[in-house]
Each structure stands twice: as C-alpha cells, then as structure tokens.
mmJSON file of the N, C-alpha and C atoms, coordinates in Angstrom:
{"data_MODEL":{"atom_site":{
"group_PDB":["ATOM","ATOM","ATOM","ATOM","ATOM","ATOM","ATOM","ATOM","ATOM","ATOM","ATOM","ATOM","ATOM","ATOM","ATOM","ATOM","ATOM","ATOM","ATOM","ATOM","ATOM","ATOM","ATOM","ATOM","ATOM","ATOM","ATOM","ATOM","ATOM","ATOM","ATOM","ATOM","ATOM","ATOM","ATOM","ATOM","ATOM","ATOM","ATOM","ATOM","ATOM","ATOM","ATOM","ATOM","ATOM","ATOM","ATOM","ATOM","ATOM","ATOM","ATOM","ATOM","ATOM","ATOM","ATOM","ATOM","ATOM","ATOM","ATOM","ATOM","ATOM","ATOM","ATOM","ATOM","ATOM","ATOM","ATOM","ATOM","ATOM","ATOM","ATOM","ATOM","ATOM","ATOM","ATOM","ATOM","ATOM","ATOM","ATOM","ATOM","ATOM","ATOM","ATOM","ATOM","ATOM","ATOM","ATOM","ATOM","ATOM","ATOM","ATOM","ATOM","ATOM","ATOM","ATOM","ATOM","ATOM","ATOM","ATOM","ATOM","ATOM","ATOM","ATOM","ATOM","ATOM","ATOM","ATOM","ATOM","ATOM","ATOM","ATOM","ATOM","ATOM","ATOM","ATOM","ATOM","ATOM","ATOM","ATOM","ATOM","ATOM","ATOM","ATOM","ATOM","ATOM","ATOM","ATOM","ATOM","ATOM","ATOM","ATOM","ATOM","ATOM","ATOM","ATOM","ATOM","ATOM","ATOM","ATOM","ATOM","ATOM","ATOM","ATOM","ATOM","ATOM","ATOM","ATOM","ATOM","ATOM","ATOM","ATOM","ATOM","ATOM","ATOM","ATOM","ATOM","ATOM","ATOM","ATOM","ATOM","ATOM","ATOM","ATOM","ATOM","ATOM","ATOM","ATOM","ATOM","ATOM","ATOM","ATOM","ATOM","ATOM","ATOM","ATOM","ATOM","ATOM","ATOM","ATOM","ATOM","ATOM","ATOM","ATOM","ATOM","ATOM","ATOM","ATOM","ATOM","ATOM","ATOM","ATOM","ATOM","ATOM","ATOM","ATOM","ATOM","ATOM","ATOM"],
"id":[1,2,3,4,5,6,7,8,9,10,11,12,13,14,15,16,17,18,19,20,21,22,23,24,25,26,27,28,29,30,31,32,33,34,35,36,37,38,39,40,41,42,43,44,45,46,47,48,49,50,51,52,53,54,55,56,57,58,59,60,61,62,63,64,65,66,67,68,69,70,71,72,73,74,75,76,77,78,79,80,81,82,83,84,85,86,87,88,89,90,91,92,93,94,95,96,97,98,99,100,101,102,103,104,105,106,107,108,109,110,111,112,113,114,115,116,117,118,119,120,121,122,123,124,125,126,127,128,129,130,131,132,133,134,135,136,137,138,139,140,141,142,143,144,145,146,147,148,149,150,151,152,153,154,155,156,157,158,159,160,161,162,163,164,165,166,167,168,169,170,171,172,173,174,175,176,177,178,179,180,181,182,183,184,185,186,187,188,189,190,191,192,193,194,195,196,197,198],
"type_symbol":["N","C","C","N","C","C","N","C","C","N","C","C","N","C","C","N","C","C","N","C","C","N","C","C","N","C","C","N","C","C","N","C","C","N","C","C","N","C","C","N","C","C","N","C","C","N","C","C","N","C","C","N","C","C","N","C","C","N","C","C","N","C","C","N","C","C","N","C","C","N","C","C","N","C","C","N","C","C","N","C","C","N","C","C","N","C","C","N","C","C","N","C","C","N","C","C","N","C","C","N","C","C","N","C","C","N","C","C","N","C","C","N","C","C","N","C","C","N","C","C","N","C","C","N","C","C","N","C","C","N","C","C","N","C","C","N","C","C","N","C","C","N","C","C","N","C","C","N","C","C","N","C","C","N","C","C","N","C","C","N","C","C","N","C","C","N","C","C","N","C","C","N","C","C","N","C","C","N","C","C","N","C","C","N","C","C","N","C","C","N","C","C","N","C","C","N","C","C"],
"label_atom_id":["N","CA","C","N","CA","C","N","CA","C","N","CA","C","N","CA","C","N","CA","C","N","CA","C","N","CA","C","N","CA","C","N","CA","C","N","CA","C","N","CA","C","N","CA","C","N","CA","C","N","CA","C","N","CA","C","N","CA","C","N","CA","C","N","CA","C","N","CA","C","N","CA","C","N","CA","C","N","CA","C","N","CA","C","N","CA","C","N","CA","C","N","CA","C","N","CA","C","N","CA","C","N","CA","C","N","CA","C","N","CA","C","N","CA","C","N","CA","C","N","CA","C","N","CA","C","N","CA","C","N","CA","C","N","CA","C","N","CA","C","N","CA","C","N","CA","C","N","CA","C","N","CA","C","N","CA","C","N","CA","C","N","CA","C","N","CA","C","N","CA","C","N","CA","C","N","CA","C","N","CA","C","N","CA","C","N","CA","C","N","CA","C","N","CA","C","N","CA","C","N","CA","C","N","CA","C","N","CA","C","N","CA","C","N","CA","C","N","CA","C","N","CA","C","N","CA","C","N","CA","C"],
"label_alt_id":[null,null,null,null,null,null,null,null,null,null,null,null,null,null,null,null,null,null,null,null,null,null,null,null,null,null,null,null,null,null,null,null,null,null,null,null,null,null,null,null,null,null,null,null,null,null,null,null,null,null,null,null,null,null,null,null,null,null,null,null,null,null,null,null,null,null,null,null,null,null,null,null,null,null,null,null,null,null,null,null,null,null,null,null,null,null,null,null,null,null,null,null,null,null,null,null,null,null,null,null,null,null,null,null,null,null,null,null,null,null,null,null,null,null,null,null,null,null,null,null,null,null,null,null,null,null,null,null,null,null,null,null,null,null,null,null,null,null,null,null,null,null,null,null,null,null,null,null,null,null,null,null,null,null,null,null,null,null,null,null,null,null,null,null,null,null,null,null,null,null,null,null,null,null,null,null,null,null,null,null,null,null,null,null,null,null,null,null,null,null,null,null,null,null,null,null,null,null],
"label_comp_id":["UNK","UNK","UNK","UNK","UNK","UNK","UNK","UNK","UNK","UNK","UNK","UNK","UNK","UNK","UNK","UNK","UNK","UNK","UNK","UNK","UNK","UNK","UNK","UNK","UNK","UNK","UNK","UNK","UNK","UNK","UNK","UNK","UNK","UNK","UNK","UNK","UNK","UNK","UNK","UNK","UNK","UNK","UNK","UNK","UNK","UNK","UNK","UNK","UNK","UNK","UNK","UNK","UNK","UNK","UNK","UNK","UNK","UNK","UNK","UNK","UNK","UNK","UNK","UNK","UNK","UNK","UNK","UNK","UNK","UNK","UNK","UNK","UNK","UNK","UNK","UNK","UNK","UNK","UNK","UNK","UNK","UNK","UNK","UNK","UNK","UNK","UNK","UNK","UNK","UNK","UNK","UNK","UNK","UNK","UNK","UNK","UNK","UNK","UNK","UNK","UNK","UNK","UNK","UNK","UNK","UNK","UNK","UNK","UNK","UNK","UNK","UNK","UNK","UNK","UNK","UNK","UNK","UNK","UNK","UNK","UNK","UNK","UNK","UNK","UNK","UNK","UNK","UNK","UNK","UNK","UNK","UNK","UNK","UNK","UNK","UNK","UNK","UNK","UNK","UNK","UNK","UNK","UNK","UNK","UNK","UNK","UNK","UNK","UNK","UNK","UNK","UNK","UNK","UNK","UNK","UNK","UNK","UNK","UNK","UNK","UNK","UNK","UNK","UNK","UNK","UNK","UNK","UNK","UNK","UNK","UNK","UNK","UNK","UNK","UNK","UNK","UNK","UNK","UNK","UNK","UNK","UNK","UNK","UNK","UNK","UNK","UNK","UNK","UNK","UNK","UNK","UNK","UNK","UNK","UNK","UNK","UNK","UNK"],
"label_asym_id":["A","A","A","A","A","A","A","A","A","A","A","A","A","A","A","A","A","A","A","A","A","A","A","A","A","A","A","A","A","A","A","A","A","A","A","A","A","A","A","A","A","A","A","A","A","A","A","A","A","A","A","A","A","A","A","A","A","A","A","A","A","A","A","A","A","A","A","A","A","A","A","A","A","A","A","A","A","A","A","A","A","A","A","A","A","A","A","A","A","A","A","A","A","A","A","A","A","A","A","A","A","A","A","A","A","A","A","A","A","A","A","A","A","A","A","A","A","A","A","A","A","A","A","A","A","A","A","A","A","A","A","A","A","A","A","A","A","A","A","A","A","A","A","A","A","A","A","A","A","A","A","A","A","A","A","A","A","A","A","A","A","A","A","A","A","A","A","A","A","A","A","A","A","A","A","A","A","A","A","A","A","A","A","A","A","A","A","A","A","A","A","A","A","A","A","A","A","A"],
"label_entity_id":["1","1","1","1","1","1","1","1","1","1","1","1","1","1","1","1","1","1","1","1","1","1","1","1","1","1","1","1","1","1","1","1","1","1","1","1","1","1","1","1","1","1","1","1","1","1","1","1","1","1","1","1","1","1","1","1","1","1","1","1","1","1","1","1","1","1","1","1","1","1","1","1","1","1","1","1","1","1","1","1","1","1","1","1","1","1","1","1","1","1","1","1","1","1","1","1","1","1","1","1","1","1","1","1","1","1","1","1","1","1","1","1","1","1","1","1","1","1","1","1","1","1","1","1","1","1","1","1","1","1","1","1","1","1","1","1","1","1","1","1","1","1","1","1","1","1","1","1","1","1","1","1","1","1","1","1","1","1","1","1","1","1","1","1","1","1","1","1","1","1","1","1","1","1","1","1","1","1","1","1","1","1","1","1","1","1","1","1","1","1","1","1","1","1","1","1","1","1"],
"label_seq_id":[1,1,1,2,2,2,3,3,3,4,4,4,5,5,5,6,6,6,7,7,7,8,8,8,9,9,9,10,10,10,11,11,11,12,12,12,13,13,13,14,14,14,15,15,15,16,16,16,17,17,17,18,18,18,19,19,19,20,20,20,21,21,21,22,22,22,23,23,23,24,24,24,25,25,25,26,26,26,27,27,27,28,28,28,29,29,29,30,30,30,31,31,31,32,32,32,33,33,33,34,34,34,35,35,35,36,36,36,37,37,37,38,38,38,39,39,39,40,40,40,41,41,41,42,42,42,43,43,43,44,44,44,45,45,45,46,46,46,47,47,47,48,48,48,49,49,49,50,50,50,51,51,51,52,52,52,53,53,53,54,54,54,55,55,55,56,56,56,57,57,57,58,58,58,59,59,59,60,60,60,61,61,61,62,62,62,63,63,63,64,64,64,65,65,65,66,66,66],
"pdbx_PDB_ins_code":[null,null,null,null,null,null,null,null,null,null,null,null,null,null,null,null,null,null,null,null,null,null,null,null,null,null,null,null,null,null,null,null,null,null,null,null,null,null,null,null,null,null,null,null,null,null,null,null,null,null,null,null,null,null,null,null,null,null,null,null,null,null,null,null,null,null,null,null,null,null,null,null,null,null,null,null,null,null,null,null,null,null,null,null,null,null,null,null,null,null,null,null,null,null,null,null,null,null,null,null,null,null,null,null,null,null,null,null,null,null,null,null,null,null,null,null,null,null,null,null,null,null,null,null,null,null,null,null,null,null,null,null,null,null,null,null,null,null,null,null,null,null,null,null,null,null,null,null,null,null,null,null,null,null,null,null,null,null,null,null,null,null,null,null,null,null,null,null,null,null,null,null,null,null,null,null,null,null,null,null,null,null,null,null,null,null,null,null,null,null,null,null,null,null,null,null,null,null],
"Cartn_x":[-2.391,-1.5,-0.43,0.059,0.798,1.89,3.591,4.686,5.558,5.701,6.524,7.862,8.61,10.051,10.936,12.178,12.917,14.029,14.549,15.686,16.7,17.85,19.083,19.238,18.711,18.504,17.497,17.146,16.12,14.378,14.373,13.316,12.285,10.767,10.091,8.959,8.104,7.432,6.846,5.345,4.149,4.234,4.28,4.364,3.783,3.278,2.598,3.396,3.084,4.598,5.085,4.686,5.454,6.169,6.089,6.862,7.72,7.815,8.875,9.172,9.242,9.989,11.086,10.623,11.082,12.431,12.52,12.816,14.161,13.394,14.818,16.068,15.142,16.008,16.838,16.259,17.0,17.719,18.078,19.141,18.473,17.791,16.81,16.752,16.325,15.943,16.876,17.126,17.776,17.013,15.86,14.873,13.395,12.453,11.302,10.93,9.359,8.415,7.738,7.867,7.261,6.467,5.719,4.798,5.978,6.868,7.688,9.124,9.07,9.747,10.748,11.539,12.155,13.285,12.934,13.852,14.983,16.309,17.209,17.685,17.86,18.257,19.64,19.657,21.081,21.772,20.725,21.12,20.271,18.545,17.58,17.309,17.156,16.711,15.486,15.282,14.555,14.337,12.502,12.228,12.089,13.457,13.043,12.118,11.854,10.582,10.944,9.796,9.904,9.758,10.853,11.532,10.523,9.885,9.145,7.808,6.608,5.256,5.741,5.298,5.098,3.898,4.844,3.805,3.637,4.077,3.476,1.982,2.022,0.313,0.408,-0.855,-1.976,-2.207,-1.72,-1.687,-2.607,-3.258,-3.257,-4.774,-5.108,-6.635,-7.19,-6.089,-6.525,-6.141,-7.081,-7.412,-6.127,-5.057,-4.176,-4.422,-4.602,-5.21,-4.295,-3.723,-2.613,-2.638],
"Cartn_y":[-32.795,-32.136,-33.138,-33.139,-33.919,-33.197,-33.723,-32.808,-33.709,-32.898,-33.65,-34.386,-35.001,-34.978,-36.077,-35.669,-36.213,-37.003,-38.101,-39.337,-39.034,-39.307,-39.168,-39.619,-40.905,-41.358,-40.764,-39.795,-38.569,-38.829,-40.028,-40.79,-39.768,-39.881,-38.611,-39.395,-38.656,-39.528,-38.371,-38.735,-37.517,-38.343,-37.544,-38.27,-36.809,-37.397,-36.747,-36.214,-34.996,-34.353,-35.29,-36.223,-37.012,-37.576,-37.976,-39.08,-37.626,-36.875,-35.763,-35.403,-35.378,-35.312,-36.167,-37.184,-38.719,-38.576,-38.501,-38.301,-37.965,-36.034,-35.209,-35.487,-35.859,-36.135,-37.764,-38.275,-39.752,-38.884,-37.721,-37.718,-39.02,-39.109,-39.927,-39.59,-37.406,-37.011,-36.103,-35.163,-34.642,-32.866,-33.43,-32.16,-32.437,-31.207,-31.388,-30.204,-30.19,-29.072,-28.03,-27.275,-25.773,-25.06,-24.152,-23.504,-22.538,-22.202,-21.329,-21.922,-23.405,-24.297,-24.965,-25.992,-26.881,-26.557,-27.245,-26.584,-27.631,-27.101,-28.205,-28.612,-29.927,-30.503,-30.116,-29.492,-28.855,-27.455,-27.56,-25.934,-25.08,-25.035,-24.115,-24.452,-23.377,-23.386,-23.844,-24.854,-25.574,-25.747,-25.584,-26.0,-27.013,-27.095,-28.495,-28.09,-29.432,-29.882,-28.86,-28.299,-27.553,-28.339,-27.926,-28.882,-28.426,-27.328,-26.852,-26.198,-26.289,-25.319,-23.873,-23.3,-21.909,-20.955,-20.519,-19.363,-18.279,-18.042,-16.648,-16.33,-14.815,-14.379,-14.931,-15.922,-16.721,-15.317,-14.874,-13.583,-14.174,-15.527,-16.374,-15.631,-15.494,-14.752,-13.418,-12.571,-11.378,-10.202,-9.351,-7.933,-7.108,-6.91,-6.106,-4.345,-3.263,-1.987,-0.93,-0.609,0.694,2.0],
"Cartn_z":[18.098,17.167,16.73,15.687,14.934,14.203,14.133,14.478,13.215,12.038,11.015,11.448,11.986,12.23,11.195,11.045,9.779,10.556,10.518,10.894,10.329,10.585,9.962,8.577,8.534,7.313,6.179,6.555,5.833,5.807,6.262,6.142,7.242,6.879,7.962,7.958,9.245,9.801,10.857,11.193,11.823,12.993,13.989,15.427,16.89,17.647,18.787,19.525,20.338,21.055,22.451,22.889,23.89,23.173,21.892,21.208,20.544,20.223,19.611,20.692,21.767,23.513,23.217,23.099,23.408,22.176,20.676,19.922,20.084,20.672,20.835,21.821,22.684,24.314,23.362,22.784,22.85,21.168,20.942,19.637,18.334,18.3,17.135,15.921,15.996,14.665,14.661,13.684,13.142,13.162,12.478,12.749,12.727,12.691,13.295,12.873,12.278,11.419,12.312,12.264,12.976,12.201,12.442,11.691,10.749,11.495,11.015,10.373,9.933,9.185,10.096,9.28,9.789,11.412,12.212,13.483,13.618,13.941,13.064,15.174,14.948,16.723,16.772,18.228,18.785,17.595,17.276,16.487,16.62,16.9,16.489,18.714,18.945,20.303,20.566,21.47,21.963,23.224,23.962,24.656,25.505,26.733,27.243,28.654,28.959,30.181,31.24,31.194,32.8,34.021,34.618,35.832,37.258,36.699,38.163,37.481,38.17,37.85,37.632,36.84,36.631,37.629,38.404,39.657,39.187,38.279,37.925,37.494,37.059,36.318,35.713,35.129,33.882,33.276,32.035,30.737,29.864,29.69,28.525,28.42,27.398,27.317,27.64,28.505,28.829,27.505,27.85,27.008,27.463,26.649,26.831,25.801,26.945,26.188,26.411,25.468,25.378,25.466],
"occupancy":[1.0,1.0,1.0,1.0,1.0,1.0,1.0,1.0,1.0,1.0,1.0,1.0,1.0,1.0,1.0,1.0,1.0,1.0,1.0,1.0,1.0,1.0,1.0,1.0,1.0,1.0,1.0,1.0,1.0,1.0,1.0,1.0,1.0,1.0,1.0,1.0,1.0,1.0,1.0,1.0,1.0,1.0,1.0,1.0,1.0,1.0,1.0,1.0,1.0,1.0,1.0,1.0,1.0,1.0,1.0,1.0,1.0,1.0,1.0,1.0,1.0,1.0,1.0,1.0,1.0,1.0,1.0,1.0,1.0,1.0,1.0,1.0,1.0,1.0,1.0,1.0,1.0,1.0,1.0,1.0,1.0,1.0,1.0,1.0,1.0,1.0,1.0,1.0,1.0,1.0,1.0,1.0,1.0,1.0,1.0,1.0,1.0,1.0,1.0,1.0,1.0,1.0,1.0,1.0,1.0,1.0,1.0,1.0,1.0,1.0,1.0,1.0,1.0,1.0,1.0,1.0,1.0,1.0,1.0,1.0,1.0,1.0,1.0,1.0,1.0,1.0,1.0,1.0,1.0,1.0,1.0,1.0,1.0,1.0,1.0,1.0,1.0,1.0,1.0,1.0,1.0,1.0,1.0,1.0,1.0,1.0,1.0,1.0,1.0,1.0,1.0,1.0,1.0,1.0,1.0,1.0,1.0,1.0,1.0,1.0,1.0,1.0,1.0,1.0,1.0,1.0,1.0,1.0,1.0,1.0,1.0,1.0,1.0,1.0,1.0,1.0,1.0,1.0,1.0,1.0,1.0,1.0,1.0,1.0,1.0,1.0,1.0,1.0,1.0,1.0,1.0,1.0,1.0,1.0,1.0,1.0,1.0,1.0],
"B_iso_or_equiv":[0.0,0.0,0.0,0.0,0.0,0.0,0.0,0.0,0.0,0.0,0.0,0.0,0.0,0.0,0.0,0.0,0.0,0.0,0.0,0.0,0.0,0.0,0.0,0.0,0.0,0.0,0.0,0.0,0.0,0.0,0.0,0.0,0.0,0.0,0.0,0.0,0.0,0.0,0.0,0.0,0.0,0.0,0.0,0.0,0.0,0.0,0.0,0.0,0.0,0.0,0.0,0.0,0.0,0.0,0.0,0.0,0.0,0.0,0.0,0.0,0.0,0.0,0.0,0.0,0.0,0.0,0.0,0.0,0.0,0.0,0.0,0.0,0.0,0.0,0.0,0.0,0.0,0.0,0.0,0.0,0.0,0.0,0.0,0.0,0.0,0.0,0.0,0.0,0.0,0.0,0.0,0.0,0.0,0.0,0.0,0.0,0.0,0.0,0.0,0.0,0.0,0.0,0.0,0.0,0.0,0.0,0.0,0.0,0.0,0.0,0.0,0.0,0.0,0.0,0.0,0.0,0.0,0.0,0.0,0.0,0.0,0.0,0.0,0.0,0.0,0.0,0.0,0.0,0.0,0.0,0.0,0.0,0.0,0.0,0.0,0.0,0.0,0.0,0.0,0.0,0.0,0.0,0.0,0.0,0.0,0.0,0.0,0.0,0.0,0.0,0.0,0.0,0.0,0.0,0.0,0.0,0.0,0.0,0.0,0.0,0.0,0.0,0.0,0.0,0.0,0.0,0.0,0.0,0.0,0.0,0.0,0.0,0.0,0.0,0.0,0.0,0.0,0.0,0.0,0.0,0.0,0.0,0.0,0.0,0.0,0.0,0.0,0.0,0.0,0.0,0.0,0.0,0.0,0.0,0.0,0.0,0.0,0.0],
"pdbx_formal_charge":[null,null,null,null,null,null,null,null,null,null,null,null,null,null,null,null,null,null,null,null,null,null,null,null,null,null,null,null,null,null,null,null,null,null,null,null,null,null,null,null,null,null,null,null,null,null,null,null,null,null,null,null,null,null,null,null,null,null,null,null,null,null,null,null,null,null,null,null,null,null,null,null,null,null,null,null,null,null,null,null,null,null,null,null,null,null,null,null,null,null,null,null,null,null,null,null,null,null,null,null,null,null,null,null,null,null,null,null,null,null,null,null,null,null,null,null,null,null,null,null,null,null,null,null,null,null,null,null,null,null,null,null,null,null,null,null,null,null,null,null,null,null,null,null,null,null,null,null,null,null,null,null,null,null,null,null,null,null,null,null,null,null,null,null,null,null,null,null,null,null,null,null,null,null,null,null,null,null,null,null,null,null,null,null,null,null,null,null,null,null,null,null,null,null,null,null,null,null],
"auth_seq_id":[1,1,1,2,2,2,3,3,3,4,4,4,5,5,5,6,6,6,7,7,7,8,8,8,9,9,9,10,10,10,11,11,11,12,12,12,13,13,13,14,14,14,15,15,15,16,16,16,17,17,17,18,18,18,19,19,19,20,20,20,21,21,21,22,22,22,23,23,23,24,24,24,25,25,25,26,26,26,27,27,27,28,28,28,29,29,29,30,30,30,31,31,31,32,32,32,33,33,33,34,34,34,35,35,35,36,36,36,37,37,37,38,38,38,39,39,39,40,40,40,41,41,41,42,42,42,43,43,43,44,44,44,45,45,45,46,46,46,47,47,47,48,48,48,49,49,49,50,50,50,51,51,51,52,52,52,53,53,53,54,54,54,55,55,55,56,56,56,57,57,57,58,58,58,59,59,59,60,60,60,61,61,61,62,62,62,63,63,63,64,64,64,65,65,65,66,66,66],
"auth_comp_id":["UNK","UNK","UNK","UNK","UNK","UNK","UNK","UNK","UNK","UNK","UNK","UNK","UNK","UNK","UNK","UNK","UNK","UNK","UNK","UNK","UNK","UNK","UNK","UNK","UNK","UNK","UNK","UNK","UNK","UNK","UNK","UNK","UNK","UNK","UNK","UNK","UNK","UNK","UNK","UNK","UNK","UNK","UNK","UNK","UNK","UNK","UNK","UNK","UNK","UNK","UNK","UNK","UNK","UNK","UNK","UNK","UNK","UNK","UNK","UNK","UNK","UNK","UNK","UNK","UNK","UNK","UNK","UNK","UNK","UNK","UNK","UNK","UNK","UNK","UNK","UNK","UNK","UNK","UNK","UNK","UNK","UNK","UNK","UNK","UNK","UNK","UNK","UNK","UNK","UNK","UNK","UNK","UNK","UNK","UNK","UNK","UNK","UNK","UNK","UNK","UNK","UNK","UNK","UNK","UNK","UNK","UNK","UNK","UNK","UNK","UNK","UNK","UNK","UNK","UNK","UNK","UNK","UNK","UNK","UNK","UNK","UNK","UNK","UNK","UNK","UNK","UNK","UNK","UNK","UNK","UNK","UNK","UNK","UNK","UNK","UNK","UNK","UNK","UNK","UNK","UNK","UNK","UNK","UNK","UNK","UNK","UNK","UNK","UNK","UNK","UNK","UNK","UNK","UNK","UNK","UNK","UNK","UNK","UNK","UNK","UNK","UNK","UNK","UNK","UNK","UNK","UNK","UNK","UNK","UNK","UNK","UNK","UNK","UNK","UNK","UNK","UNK","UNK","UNK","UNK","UNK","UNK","UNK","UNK","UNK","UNK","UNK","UNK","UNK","UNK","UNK","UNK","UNK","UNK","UNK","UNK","UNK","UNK"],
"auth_asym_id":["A","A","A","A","A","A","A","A","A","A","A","A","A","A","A","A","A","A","A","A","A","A","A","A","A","A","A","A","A","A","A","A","A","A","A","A","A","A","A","A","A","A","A","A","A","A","A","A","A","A","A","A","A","A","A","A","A","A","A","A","A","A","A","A","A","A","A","A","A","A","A","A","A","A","A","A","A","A","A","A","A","A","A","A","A","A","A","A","A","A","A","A","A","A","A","A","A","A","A","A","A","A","A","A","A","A","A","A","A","A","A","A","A","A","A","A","A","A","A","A","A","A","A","A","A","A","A","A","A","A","A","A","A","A","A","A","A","A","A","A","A","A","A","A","A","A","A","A","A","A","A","A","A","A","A","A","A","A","A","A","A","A","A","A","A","A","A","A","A","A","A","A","A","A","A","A","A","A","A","A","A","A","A","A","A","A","A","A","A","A","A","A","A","A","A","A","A","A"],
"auth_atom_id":["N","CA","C","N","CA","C","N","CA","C","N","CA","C","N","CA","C","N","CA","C","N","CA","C","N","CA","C","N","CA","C","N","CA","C","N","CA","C","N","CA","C","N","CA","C","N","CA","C","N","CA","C","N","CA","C","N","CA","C","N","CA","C","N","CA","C","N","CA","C","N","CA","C","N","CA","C","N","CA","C","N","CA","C","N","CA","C","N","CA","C","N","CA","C","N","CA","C","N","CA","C","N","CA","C","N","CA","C","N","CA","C","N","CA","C","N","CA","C","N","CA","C","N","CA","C","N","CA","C","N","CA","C","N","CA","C","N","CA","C","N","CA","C","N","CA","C","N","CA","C","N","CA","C","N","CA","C","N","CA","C","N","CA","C","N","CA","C","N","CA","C","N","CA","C","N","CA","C","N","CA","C","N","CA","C","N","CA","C","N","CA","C","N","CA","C","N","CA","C","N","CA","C","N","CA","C","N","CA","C","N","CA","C","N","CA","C","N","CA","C","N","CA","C","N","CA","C","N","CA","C"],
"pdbx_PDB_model_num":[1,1,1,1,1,1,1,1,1,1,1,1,1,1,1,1,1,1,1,1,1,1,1,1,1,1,1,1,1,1,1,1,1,1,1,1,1,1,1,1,1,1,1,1,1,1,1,1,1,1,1,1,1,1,1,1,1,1,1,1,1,1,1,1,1,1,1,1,1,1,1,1,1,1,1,1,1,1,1,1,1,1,1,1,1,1,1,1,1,1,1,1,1,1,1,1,1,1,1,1,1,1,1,1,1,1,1,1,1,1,1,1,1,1,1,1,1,1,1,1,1,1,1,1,1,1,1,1,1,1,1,1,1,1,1,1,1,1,1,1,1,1,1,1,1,1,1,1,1,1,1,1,1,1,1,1,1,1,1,1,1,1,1,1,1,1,1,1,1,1,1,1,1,1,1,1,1,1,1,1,1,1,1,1,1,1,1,1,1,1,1,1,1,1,1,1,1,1]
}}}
C-alpha cells in the first residue's frame, strides 16, 4: 500500500507505511492521504505504535447476526 504525504514545502510524494511512521514521528510532513481525505499532523487523530500485543478476541472475519 502506498500513502500520499505532503512536506511543508507543499511538495508530495507516495511513500510505504514504515516510511509514513518514520515521517510523522520525525515532524517531516505536514499531512498525509486517507481514503477519507487529507489527515492534517497533530491535528487529525492518529494512530501511534502499539507498545504491547493485543490479547484480546480476533473479531476480524467473523459473522456478526442480530
């Protein structure tokens, strides 16, 4: 997957999500393309690195019936 992100200098550029890790944490870009449009840095809430495994239920694929 490949992640639009824009430089201060407005200049933009397609880059892989270790390198848009890398990006945000080092204050680099400014913003970064989402399906659901531009996510602006230190303003639009963002996912950082989970510091520990997730133990909970695996939901991912199951038949949820109401």
């Amino acid at each position: 997957m490949l992640i639009l992100v824009m430089y201060p200098d407005g200049a933009t550029e397609v880059v892989r999500p270790p390198v848009l890790q890398h990006l945000i944490t080092t204050q680099s870009i400014i913003k970064f393309r989402r399906e659901s449009g531009w996510a602006v840095v230190g303003v639009d809430p963002l996912r950082g690195p989970r510091r520990e495994p997730y133990r909970g239920e695996d939901r991912r694929g199951r038949i949820m019936i109401h």
